[in-house]
C-alpha positions in Angstrom: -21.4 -7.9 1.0 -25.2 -8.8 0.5 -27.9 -9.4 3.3 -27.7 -13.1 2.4 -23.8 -13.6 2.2 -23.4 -13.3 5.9 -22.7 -16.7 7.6 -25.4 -17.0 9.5 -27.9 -16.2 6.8 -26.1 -19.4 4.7 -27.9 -22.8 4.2 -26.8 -25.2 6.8 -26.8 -23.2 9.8 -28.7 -24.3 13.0 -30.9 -21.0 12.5 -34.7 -21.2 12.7 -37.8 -19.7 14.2 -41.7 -18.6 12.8 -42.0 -15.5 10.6 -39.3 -15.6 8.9 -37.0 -14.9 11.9 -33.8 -16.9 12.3 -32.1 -17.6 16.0 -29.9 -20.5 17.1 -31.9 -23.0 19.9 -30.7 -24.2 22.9 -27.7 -26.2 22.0 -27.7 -30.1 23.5 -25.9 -31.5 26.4 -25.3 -30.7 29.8 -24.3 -26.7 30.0 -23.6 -25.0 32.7 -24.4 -21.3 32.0 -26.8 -19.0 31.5 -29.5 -19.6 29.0 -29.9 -18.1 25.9 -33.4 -18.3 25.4 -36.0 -16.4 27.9 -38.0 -19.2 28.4 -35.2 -21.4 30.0 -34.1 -18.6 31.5 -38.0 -17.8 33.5 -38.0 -21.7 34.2 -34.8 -21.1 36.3 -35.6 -18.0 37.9 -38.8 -19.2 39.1 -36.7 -22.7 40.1 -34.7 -20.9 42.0 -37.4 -18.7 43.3 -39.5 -21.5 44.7 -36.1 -23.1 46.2 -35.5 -20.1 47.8 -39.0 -19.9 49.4 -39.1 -23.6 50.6 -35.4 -22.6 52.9 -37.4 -19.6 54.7 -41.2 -20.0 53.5 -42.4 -18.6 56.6 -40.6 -15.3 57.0 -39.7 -14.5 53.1 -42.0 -14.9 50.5 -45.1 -13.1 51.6 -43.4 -10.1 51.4 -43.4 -11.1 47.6 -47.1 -12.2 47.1 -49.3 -10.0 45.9 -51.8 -8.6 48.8 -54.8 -7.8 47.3 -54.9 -4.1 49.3 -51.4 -3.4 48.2 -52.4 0.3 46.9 -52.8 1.3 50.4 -48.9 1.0 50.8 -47.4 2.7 47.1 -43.6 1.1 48.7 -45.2 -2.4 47.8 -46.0 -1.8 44.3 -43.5 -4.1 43.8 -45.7 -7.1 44.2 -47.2 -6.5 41.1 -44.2 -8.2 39.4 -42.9 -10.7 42.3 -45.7 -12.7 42.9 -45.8 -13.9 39.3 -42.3 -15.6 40.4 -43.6 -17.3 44.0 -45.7 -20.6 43.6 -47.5 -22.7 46.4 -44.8 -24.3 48.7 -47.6 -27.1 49.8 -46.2 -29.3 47.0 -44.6 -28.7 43.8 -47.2 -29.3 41.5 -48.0 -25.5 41.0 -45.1 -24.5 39.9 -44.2 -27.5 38.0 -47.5 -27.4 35.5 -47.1 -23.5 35.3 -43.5 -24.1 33.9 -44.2 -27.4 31.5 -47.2 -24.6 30.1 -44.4 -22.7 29.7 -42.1 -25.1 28.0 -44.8 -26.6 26.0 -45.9 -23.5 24.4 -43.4 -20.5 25.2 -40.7 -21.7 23.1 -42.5 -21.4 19.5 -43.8 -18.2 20.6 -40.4 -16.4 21.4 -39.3 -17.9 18.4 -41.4 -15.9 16.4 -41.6 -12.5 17.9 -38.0 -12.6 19.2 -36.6 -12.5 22.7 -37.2 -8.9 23.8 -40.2 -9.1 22.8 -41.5 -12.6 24.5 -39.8 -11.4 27.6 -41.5 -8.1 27.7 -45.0 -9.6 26.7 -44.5 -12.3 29.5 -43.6 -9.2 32.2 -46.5 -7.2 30.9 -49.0 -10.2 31.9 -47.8 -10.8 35.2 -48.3 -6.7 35.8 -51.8 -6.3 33.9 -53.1 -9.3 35.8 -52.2 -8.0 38.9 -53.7 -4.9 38.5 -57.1 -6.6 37.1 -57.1 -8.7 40.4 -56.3 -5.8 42.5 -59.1 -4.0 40.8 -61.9 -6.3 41.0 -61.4 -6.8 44.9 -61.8 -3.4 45.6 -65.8 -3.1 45.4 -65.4 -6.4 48.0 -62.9 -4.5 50.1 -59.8 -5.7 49.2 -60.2 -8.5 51.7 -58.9 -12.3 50.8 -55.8 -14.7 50.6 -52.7 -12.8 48.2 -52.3 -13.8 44.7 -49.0 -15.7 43.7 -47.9 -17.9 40.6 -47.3 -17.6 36.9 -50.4 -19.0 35.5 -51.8 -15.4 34.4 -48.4 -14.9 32.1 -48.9 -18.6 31.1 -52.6 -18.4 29.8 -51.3 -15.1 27.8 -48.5 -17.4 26.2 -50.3 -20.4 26.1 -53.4 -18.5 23.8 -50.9 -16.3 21.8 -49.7 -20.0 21.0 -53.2 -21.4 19.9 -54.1 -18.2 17.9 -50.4 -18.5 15.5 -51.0 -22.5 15.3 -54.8 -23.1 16.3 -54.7 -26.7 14.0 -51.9 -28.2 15.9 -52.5 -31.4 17.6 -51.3 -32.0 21.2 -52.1 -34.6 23.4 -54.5 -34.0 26.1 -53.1 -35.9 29.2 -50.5 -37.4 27.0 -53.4 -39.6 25.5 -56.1 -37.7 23.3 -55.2 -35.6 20.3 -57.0 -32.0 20.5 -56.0 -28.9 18.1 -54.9 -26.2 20.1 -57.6 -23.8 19.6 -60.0 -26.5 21.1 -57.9 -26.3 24.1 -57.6 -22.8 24.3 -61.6 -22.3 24.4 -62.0 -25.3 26.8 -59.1 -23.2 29.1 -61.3 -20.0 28.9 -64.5 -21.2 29.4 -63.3 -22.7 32.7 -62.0 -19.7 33.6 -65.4 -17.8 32.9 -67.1 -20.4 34.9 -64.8 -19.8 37.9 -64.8 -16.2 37.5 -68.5 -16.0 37.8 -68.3 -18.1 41.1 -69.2 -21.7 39.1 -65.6 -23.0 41.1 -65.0 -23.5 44.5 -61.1 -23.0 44.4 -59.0 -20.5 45.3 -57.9 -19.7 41.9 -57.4 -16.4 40.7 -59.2 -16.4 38.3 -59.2 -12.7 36.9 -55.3 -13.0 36.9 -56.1 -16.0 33.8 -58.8 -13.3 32.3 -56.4 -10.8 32.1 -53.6 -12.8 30.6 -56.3 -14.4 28.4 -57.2 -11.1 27.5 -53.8 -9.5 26.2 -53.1 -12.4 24.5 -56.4 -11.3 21.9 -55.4 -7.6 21.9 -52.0 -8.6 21.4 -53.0 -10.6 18.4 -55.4 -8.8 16.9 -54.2 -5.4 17.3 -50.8 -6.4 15.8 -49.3 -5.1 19.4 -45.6 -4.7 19.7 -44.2 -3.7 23.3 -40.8 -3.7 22.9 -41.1 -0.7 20.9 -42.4 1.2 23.7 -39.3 0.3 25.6 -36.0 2.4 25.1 -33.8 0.8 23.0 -30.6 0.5 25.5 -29.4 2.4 28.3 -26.1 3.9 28.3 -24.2 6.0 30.9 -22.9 9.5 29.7 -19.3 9.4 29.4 -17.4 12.0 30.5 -14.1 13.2 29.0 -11.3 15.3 29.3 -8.7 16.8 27.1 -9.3 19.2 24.1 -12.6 18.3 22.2 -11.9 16.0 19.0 -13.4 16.4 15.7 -16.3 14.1 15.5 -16.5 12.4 11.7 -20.3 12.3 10.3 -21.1 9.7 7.6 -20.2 11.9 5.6 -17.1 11.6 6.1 -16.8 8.0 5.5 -17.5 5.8 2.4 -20.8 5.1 1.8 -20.4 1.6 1.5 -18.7 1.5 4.3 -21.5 3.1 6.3 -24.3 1.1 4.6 -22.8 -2.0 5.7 -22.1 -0.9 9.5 -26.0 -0.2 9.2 -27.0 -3.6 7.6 -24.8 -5.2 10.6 -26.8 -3.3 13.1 -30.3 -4.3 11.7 -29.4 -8.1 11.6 -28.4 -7.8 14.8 -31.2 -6.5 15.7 -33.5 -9.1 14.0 -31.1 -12.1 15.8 -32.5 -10.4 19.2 -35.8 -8.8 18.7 -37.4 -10.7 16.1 -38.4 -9.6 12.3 -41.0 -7.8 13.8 -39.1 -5.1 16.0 -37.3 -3.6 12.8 -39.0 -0.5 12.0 -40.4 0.8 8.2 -37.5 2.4 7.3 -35.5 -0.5 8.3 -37.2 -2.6 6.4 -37.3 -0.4 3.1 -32.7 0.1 3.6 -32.7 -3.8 4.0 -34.9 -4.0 0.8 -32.7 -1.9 -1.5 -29.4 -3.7 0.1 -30.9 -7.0 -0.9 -31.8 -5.2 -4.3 -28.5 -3.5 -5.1 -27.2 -6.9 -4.0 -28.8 -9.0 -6.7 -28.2 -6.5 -9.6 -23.9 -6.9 -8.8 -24.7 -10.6 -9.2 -26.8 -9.9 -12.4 -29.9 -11.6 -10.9 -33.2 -9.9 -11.9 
């Protein structure tokens, strides 16, 4: 069976994303389970999150912000991740336009790079901002408010957005039409000027650097991080009984084995992304498709 033969590689099918990569969306309606897609999934969690903090605000969540002298307690290293899940419980307008940034831009970009990836590029914001922010208050003593919110990981995504599509029109308070790479330099020239002390808020300004930041590395250095993750973990089973004789590939038919392979790879593109399969992955999908075209006499 050929790479393009499997059903889900057939015209017709709800399958789509950037770069070539093909996942099925969010399907329509009211469901009532978990969400396929990381970016409905962090909309949720951080739902939940902010829920969670309005029942015991007082006595919860600021054990989940992050305090800018953390370091001086390693137990609360924590924080580097939490707080990018806590939002102001004043009103709900902080977390609400951190998750419509989200919406708005997160879903084309796990589209193309795949969900493991999105996910882990999203987590690796949140930490890396935190540890800017940390960084940049020790000269001053560590002294000030705690950070909290995911508008760090939201700059990253929102700017890895505007440098894949930097001509697409949005609409600027739902009225004017800008392209996206006018808004991304209007978003991080504001955060310069508040960085350098031009703003009087509270922002955190270093958090949307940093995000800002990873976003161009990312881009430009043609980063994955999912590769540095381990590709699953698996507890060591333990049997009993005489020991069995273990086949090789060898032992099977090649074909056989070739196609258990090609299953595994499309898998893998379906959860990571075209981008997560590896050289030699690429080249055994290449010579499948090949062998695949000469059975059907194509040239």
């Amino acid at each position: 069976m050929g790479i393009y033969d499997r059903d889900y590689e057939r015209p017709g099918n709800d399958w789509r994303g950037g770069g070539g990569e093909r996942w099925r969306g969010e399907p329509g309606g009211v469901q009532l389970r978990w969400p396929q897609t990381w970016v409905y999934r962090l909309i949720l969690i951080n739902i939940v999150a902010y829920i969670v903090q309005l029942i015991g605000a007082t006595s919860f969540s600021p054990y989940f912000y992050l305090e800018p002298d953390w370091y001086r307690r390693p137990w609360q290293a924590y924080q580097l991740l939490t707080y990018g899940f806590m939002h102001d419980t004043d009103g709900p307008g902080h977390l609400f336009w951190n998750m419509f940034g989200l919406w708005m831009f997160g879903r084309d970009v796990e589209n193309k790079y795949g969900r493991r990836e999105f996910i882990t590029f999203y987590l690796a914001a949140i930490v890396f901002g935190g540890l800017m922010w940390t960084a940049a208050g020790v000269p001053n003593g560590s002294v000030g408010g705690p950070a909290l919110g995911a508008s760090g990981a939201v700059v990253a995504v929102t700017l890895l957005y505007a440098l894949n599509w930097p001509e697409r029109q949005i609409l600027l308070f739902l009225v004017l039409p800008v392209p996206m790479w006018l808004l991304a330099a209007v978003m991080i020239i504001g955060d310069l000027s508040g960085a350098f002390g031009m703003g009087g808020t509270q922002v955190a300004y270093m958090i949307h650097l940093t995000g800002a930041a990873l976003a161009l590395a990312y881009y430009f250095g043609g980063l994955r991080l999912g590769e540095y993750l381990p590709g699953s973990f698996k507890m060591p089973k333990l049997s009993r009984g005489p020991k069995l004789r273990v086949r090789t590939i060898d032992d099977l038919d090649q074909e056989d084995a070739d196609e258990t392979r090609e299953n595994a790879i499309l898998k893998k593109i379906h959860d990571s992304g075209q981008d997560s399969l590896t050289r030699a992955e690429r080249k055994f999908l290449e010579q499948r498709s090949r062998k695949a075209r000469e059975r059907r006499g194509e040239f």
